[in-house]
CHARMM internal coordinates of N, CA and C (Angstrom, degrees):
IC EDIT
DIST 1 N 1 CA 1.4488
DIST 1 CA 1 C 1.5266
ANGL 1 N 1 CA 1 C 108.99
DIST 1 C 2 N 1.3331
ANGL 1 CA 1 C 2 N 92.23
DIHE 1 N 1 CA 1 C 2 N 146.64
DIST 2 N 2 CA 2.3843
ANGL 1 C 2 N 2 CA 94.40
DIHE 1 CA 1 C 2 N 2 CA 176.64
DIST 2 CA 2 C 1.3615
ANGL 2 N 2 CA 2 C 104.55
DIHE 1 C 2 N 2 CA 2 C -64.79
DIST 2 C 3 N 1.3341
ANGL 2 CA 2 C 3 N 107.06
DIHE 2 N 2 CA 2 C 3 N -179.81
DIST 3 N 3 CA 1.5049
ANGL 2 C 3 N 3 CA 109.93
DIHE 2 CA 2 C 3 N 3 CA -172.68
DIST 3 CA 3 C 1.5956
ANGL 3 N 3 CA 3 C 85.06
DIHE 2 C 3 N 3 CA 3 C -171.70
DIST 3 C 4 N 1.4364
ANGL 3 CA 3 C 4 N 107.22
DIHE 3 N 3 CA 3 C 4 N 147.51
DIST 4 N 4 CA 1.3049
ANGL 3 C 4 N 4 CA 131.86
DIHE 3 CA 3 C 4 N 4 CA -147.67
DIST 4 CA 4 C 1.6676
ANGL 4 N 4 CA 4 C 95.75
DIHE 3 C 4 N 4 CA 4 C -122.77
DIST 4 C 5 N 1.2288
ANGL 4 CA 4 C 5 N 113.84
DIHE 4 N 4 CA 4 C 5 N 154.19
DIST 5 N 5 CA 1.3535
ANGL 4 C 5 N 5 CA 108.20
DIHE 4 CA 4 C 5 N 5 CA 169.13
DIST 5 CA 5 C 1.6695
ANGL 5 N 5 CA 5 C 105.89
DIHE 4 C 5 N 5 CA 5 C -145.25
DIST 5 C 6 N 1.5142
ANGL 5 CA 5 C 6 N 115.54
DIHE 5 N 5 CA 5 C 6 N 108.18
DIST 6 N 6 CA 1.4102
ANGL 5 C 6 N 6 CA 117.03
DIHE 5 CA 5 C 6 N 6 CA -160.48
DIST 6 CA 6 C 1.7526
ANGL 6 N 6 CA 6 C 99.12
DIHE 5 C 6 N 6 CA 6 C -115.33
DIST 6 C 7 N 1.5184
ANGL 6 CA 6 C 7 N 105.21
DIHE 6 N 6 CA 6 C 7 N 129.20
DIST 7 N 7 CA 1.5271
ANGL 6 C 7 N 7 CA 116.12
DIHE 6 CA 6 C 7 N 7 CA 169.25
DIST 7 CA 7 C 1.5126
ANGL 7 N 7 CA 7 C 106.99
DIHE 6 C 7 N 7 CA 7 C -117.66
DIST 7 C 8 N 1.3781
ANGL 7 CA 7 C 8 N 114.68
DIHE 7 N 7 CA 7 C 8 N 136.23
DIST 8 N 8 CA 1.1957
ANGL 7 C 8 N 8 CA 131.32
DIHE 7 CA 7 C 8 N 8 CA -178.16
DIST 8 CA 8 C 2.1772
ANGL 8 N 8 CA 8 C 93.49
DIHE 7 C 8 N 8 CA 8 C -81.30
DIST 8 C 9 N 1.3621
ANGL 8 CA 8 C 9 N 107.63
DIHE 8 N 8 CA 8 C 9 N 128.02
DIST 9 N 9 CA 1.2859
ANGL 8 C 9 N 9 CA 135.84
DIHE 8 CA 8 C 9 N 9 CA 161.55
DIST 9 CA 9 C 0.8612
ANGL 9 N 9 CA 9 C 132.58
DIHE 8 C 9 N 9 CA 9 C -62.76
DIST 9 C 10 N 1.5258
ANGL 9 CA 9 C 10 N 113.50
DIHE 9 N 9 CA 9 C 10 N -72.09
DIST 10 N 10 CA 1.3334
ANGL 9 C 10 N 10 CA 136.35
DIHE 9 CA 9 C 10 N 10 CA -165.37
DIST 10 CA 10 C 1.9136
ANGL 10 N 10 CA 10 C 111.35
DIHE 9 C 10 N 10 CA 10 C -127.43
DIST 10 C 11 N 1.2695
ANGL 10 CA 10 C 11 N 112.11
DIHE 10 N 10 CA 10 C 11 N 157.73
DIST 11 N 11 CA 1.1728
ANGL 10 C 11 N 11 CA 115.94
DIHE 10 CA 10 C 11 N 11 CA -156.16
DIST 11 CA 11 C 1.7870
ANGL 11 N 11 CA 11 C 111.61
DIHE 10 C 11 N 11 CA 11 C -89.85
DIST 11 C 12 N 1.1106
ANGL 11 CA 11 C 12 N 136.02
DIHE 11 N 11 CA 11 C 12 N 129.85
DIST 12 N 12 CA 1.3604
ANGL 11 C 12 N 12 CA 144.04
DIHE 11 CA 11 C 12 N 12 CA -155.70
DIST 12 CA 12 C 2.0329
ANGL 12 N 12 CA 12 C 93.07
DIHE 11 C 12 N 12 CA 12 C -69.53
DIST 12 C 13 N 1.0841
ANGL 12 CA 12 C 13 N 125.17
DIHE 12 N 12 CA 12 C 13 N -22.68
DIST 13 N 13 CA 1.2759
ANGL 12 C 13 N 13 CA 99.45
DIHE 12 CA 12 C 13 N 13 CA -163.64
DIST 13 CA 13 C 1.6245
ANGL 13 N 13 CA 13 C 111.41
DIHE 12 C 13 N 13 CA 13 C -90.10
DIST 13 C 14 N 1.8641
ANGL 13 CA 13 C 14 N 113.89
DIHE 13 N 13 CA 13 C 14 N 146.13
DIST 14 N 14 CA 0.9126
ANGL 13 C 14 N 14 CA 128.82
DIHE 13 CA 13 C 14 N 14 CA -146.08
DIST 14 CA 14 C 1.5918
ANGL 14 N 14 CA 14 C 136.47
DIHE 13 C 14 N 14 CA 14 C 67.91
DIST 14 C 15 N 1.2019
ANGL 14 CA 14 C 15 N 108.77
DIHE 14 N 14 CA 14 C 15 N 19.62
DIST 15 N 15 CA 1.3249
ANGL 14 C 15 N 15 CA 113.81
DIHE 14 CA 14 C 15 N 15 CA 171.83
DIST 15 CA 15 C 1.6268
ANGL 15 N 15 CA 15 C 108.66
DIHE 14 C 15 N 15 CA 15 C -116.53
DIST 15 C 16 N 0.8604
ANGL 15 CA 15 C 16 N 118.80
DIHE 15 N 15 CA 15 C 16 N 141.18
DIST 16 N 16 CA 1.5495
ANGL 15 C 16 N 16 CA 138.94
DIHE 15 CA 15 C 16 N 16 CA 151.50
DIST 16 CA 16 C 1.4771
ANGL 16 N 16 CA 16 C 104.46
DIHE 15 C 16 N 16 CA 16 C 7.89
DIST 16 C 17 N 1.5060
ANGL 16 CA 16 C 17 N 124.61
DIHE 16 N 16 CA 16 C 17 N 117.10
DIST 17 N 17 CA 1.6679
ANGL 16 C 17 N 17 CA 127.74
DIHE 16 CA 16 C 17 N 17 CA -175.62
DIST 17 CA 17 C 1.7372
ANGL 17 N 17 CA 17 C 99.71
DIHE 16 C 17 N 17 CA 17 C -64.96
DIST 17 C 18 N 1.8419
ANGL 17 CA 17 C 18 N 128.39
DIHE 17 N 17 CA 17 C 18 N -41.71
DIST 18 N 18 CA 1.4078
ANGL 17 C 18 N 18 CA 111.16
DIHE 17 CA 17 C 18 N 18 CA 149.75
DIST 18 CA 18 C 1.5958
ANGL 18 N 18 CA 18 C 135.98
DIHE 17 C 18 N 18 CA 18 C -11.08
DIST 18 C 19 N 1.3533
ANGL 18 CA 18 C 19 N 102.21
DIHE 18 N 18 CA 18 C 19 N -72.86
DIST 19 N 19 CA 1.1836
ANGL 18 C 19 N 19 CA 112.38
DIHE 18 CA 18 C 19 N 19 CA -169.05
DIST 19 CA 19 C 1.7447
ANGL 19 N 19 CA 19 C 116.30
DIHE 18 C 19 N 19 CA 19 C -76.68
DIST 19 C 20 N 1.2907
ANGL 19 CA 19 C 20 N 118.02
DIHE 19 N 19 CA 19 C 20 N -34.46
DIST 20 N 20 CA 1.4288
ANGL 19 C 20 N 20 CA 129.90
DIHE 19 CA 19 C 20 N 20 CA 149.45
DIST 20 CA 20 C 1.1829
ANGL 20 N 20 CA 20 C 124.17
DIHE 19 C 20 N 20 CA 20 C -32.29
DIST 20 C 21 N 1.5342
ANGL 20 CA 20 C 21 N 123.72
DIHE 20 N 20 CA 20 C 21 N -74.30
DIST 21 N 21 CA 1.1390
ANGL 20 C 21 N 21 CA 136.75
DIHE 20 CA 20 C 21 N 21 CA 132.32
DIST 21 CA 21 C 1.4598
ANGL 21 N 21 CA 21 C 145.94
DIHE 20 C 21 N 21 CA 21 C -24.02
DIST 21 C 22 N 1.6899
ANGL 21 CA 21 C 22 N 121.76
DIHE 21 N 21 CA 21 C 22 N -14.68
DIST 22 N 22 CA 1.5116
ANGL 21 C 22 N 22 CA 132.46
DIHE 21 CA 21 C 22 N 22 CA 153.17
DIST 22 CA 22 C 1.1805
ANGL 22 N 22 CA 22 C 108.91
DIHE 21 C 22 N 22 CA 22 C -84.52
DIST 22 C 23 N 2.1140
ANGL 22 CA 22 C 23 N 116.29
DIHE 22 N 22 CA 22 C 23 N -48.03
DIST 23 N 23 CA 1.4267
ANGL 22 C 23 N 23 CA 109.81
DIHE 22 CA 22 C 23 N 23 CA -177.72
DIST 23 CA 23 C 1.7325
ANGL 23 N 23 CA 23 C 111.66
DIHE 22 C 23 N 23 CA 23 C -52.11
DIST 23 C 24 N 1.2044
ANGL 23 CA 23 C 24 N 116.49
DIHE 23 N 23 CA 23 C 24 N -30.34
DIST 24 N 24 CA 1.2889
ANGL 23 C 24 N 24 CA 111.70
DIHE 23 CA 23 C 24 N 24 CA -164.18
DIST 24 CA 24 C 1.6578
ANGL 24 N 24 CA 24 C 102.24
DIHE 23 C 24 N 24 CA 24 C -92.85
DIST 24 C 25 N 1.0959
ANGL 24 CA 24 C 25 N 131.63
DIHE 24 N 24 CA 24 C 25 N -1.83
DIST 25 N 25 CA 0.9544
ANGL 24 C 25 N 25 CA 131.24
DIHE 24 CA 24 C 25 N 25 CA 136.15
DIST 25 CA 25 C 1.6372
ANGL 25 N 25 CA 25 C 147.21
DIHE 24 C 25 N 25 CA 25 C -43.89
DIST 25 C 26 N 1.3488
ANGL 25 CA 25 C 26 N 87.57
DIHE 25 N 25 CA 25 C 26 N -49.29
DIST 26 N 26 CA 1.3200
ANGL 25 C 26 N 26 CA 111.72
DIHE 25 CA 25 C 26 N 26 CA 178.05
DIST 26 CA 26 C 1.6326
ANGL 26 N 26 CA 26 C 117.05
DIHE 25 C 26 N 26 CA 26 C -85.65
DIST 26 C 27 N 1.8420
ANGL 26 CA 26 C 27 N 110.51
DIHE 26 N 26 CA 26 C 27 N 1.38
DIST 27 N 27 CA 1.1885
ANGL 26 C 27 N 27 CA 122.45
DIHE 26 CA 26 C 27 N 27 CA 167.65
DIST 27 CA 27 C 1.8500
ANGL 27 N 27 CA 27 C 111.00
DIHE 26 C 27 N 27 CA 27 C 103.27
DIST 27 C 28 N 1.4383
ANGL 27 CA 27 C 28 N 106.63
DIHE 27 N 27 CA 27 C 28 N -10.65
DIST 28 N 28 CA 1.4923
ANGL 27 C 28 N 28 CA 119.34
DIHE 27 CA 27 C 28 N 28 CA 166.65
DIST 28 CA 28 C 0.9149
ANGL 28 N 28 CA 28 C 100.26
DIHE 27 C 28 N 28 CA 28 C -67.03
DIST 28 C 29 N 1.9081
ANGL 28 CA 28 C 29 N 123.77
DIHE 28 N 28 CA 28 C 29 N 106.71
DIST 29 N 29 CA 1.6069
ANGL 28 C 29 N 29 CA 117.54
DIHE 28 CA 28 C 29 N 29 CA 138.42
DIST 29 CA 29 C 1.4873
ANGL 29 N 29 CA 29 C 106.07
DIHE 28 C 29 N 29 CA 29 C -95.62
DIST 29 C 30 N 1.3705
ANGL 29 CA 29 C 30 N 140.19
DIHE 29 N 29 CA 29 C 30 N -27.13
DIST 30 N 30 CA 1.3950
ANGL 29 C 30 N 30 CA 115.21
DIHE 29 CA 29 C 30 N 30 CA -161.32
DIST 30 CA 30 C 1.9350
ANGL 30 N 30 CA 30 C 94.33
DIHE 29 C 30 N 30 CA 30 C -160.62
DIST 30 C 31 N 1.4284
ANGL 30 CA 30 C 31 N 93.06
DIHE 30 N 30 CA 30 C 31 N 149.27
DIST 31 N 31 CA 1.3199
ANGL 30 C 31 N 31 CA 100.48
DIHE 30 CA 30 C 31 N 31 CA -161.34
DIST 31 CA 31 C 1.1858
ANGL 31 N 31 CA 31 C 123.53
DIHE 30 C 31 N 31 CA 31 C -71.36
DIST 31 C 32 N 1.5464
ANGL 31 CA 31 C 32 N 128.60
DIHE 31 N 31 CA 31 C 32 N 144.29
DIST 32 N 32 CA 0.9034
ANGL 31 C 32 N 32 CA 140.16
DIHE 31 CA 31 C 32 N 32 CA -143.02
DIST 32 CA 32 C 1.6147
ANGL 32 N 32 CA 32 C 126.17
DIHE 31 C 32 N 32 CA 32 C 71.00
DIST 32 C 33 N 1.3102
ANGL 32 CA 32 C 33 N 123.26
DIHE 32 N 32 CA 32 C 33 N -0.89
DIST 33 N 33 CA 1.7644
ANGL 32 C 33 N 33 CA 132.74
DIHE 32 CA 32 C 33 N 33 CA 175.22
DIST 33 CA 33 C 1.6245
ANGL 33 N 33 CA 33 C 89.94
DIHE 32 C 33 N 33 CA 33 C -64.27
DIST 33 C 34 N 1.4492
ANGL 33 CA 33 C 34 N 88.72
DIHE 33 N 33 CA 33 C 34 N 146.40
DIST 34 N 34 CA 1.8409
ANGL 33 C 34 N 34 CA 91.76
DIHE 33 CA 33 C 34 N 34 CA 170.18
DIST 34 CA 34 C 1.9456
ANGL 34 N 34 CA 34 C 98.95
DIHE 33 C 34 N 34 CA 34 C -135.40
DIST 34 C 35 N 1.3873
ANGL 34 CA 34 C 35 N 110.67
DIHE 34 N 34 CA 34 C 35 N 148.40
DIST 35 N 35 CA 1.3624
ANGL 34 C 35 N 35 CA 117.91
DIHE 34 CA 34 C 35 N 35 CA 156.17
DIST 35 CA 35 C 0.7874
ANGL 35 N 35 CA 35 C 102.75
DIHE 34 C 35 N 35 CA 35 C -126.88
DIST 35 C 36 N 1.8387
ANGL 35 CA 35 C 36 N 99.59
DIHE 35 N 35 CA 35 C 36 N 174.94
DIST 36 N 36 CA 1.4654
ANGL 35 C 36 N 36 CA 122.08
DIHE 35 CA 35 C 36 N 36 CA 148.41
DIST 36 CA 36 C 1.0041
ANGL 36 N 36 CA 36 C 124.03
DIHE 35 C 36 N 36 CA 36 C -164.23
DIST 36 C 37 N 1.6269
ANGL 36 CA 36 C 37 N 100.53
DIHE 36 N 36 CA 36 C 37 N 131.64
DIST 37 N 37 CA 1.3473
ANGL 36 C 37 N 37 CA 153.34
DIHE 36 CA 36 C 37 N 37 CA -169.05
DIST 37 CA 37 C 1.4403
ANGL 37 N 37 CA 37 C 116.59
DIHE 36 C 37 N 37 CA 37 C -85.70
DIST 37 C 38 N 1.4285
ANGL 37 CA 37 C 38 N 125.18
DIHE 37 N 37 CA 37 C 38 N 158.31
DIST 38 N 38 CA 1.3127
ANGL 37 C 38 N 38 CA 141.66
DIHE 37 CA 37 C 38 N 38 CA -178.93
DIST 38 CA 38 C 1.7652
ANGL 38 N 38 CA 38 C 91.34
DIHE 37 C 38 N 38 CA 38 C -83.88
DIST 38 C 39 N 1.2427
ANGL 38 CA 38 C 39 N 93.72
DIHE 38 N 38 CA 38 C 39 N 144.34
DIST 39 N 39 CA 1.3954
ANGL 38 C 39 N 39 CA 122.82
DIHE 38 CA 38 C 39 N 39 CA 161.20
DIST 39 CA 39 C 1.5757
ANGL 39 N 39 CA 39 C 116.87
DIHE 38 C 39 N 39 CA 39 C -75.59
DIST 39 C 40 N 0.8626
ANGL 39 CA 39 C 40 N 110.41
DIHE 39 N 39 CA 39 C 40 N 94.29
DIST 40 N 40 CA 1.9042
ANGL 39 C 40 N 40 CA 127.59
DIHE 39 CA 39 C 40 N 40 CA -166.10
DIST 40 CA 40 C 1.4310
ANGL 40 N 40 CA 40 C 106.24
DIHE 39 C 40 N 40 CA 40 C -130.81
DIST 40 C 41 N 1.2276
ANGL 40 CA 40 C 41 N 146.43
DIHE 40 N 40 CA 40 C 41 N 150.01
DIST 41 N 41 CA 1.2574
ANGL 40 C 41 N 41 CA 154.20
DIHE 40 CA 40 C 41 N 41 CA 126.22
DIST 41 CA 41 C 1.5081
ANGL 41 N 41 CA 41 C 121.80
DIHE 40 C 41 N 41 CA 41 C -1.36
DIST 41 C 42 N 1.7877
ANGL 41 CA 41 C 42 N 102.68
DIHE 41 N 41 CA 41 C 42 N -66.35
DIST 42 N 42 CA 1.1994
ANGL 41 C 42 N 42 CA 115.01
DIHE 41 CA 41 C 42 N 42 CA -176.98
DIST 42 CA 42 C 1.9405
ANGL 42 N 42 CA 42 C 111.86
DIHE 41 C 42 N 42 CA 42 C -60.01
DIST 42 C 43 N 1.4821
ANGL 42 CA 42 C 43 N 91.87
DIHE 42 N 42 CA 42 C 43 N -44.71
DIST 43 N 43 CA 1.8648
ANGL 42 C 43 N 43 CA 122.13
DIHE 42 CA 42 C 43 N 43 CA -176.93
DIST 43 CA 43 C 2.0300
ANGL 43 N 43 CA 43 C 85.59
DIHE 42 C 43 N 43 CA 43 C -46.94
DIST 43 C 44 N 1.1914
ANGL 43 CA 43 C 44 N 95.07
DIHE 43 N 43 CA 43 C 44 N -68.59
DIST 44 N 44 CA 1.7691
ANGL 43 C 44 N 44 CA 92.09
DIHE 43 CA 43 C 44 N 44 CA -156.19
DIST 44 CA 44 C 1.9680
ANGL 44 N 44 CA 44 C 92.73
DIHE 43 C 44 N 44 CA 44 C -79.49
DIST 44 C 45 N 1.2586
ANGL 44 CA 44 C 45 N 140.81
DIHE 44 N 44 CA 44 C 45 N 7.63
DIST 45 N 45 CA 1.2201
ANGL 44 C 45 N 45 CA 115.87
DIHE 44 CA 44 C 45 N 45 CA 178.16
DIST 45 CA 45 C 1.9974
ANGL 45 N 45 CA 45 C 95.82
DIHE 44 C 45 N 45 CA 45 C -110.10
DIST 45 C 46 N 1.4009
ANGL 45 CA 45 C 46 N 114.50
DIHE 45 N 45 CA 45 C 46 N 3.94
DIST 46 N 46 CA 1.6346
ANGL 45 C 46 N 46 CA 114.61
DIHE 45 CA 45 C 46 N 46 CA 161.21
DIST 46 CA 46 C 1.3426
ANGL 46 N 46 CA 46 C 88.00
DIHE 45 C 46 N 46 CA 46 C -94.90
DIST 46 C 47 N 1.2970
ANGL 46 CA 46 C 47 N 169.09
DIHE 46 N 46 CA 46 C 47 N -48.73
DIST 47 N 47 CA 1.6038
ANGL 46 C 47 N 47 CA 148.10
DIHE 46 CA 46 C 47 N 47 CA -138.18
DIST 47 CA 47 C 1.2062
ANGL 47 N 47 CA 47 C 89.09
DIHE 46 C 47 N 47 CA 47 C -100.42
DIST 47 C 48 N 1.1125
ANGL 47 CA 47 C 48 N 129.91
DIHE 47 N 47 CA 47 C 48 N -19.94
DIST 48 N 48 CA 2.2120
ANGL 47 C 48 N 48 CA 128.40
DIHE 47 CA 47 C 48 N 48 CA 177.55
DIST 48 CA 48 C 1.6059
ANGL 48 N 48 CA 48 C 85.34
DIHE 47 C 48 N 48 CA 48 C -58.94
DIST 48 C 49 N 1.1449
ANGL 48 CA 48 C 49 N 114.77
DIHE 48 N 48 CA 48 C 49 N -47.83
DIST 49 N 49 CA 1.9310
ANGL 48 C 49 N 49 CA 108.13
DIHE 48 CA 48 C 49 N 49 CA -144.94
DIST 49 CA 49 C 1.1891
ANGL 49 N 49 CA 49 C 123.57
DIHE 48 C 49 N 49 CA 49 C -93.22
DIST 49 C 50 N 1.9160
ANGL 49 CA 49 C 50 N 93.03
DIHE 49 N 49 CA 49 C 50 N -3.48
DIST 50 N 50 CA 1.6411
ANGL 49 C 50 N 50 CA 109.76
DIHE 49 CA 49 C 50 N 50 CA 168.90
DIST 50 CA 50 C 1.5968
ANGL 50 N 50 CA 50 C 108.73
DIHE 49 C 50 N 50 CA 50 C -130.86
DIST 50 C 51 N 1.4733
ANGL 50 CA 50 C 51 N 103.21
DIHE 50 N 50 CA 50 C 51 N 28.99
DIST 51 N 51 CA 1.4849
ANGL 50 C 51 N 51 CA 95.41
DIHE 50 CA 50 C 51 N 51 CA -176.75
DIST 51 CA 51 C 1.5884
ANGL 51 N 51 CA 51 C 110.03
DIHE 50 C 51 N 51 CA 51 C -70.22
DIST 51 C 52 N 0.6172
ANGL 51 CA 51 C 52 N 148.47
DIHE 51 N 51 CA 51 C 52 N -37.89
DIST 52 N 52 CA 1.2604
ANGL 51 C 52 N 52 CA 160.79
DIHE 51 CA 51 C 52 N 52 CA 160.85
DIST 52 CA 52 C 1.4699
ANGL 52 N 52 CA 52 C 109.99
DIHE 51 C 52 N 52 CA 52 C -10.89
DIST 52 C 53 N 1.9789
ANGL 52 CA 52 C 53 N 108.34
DIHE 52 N 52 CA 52 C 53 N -38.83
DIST 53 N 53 CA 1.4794
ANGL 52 C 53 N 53 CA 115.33
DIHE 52 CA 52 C 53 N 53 CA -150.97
DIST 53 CA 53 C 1.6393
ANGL 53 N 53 CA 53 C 93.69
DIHE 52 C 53 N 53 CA 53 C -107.24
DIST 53 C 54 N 1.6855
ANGL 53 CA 53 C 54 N 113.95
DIHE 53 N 53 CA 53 C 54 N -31.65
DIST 54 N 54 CA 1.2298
ANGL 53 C 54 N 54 CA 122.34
DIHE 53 CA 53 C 54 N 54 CA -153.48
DIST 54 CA 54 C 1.5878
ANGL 54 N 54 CA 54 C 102.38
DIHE 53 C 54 N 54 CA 54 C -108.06
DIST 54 C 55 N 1.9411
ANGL 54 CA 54 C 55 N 116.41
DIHE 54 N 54 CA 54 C 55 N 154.18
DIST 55 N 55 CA 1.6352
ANGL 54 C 55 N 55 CA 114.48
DIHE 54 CA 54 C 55 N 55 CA 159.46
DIST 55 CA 55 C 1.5380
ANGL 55 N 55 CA 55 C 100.07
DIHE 54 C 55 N 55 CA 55 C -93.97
DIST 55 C 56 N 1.1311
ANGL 55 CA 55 C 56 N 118.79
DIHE 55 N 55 CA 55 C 56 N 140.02
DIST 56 N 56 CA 1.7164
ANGL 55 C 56 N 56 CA 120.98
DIHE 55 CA 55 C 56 N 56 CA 157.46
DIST 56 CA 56 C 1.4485
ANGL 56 N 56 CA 56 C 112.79
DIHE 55 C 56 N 56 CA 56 C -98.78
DIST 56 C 57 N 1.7222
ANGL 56 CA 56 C 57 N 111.43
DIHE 56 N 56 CA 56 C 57 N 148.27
DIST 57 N 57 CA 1.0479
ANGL 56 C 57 N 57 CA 109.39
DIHE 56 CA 56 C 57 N 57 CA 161.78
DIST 57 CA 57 C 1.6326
ANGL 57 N 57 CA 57 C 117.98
DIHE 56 C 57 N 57 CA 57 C -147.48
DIST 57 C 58 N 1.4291
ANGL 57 CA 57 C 58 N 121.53
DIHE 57 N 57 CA 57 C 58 N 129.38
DIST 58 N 58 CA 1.1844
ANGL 57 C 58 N 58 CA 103.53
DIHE 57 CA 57 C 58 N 58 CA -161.26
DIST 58 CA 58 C 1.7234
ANGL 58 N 58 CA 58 C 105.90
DIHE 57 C 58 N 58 CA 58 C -85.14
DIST 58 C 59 N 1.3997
ANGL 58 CA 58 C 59 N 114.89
DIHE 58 N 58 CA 58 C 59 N 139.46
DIST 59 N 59 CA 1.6508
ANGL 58 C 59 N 59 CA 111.95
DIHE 58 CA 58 C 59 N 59 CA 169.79
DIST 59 CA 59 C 1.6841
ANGL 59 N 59 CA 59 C 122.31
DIHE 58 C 59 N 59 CA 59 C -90.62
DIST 59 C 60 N 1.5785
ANGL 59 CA 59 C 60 N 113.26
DIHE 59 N 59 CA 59 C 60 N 140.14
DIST 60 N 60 CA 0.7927
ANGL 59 C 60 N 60 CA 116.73
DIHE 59 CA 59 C 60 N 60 CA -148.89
DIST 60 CA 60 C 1.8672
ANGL 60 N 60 CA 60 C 86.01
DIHE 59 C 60 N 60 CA 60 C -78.30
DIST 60 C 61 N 1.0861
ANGL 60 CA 60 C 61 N 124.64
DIHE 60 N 60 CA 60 C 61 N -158.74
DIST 61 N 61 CA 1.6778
ANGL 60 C 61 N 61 CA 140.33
DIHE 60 CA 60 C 61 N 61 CA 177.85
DIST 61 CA 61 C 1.0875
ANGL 61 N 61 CA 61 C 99.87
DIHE 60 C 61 N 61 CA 61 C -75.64
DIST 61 C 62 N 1.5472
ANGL 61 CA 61 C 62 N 117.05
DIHE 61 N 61 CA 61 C 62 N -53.43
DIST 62 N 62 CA 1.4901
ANGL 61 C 62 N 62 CA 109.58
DIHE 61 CA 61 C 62 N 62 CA -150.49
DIST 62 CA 62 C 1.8345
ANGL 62 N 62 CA 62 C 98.57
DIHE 61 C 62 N 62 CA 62 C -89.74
DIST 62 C 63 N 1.4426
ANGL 62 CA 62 C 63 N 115.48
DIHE 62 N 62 CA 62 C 63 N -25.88
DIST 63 N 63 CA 1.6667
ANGL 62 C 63 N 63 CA 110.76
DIHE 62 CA 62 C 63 N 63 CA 157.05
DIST 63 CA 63 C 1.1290
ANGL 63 N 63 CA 63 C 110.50
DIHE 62 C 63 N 63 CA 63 C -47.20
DIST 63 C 64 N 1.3319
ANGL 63 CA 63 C 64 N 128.73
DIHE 63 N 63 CA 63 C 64 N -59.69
DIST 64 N 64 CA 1.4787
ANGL 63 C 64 N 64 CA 133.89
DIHE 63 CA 63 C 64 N 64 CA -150.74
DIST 64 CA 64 C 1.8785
ANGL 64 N 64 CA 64 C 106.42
DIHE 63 C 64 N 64 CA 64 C -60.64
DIST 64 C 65 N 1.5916
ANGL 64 CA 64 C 65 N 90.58
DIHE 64 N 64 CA 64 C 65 N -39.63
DIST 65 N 65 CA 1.9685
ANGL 64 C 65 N 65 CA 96.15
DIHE 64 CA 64 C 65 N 65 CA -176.96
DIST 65 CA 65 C 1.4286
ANGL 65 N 65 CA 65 C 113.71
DIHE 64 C 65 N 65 CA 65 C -92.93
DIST 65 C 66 N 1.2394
ANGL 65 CA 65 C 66 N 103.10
DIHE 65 N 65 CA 65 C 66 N 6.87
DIST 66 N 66 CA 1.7895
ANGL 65 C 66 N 66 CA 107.78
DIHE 65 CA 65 C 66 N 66 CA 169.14
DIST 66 CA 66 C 1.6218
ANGL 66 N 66 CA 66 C 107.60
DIHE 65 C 66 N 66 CA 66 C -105.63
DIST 66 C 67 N 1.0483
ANGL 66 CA 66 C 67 N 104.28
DIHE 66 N 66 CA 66 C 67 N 4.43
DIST 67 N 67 CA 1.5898
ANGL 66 C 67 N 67 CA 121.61
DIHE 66 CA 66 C 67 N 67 CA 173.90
DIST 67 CA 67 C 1.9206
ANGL 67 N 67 CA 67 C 112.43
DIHE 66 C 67 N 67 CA 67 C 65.50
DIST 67 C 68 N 1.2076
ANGL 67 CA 67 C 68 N 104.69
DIHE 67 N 67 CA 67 C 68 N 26.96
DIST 68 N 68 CA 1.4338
ANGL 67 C 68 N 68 CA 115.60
DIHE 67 CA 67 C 68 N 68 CA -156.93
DIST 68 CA 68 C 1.9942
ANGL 68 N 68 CA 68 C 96.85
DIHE 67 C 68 N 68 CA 68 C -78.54
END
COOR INIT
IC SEED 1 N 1 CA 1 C
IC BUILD
């Protein structure tokens, strides 16, 4: 399965308690944190609603099993 690798950009304050509340969902508390997440529907329809805040990058297979 893909796997996503999302870093928060920009800083949550003054935006919408929504969007605050998805980043921190998605494991963004403070800028510059990075995860990664499965490539899901749900996964890429929370990074739609904070794209604005976050960079995506998708990892290839052989990133994903080198743990990169």
């Amino acid at each position: 399965m893909s796997r996503l690798r999302i870093t928060l950009r920009r800083s949550l304050i003054g935006h919408p308690k929504s969007q605050k509340d998805t980043a921190r969902a998605l494991g963004l508390g403070r800028v510059g944190r990075t995860v990664v997440r499965s490539d899901t529907p749900a996964i890429r329809g929370m990074v739609n609603t904070v794209s604005h805040l976050v960079t995506l990058e998708q990892l290839d297979e052989d990133e994903d099993k080198r743990g990169i």
